[in-house]
C-alpha positions, 0 to 999 in steps of 0.5 A: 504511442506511449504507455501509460506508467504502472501504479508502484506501491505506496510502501515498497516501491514496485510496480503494480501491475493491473489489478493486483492491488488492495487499497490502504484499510485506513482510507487514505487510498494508498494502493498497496502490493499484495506480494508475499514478502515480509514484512507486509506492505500492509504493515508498514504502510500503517506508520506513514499513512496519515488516516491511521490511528493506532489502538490505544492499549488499556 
């Protein structure tokens, strides 16, 4: 029997394992990891999501 492979991070690239995940905030359903490396996984999937839109300054 084979496993199944794990889910990897939509910005970095590493496996996530079971769980240990947070969808992207914008919708896109981008499973993001939640490990403490800078910069944020978060943050830098901001520039390729395609649901984002930034603030607009005034």
């Amino acid at each position: 029997m084979t496993a199944r492979p794990r889910p990897r991070c939509a910005a970095c690239d590493r496996s996530l394992p079971k769980g240990r995940y947070r969808l992207c905030v914008a919708g896109c359903g981008a499973r993001l990891c939640r490990k403490p490396h800078i910069p944020h996984c978060t943050d830098l999937h901001a520039g390729q999501c395609p649901n984002f839109e930034p603030l607009e300054a005034t």
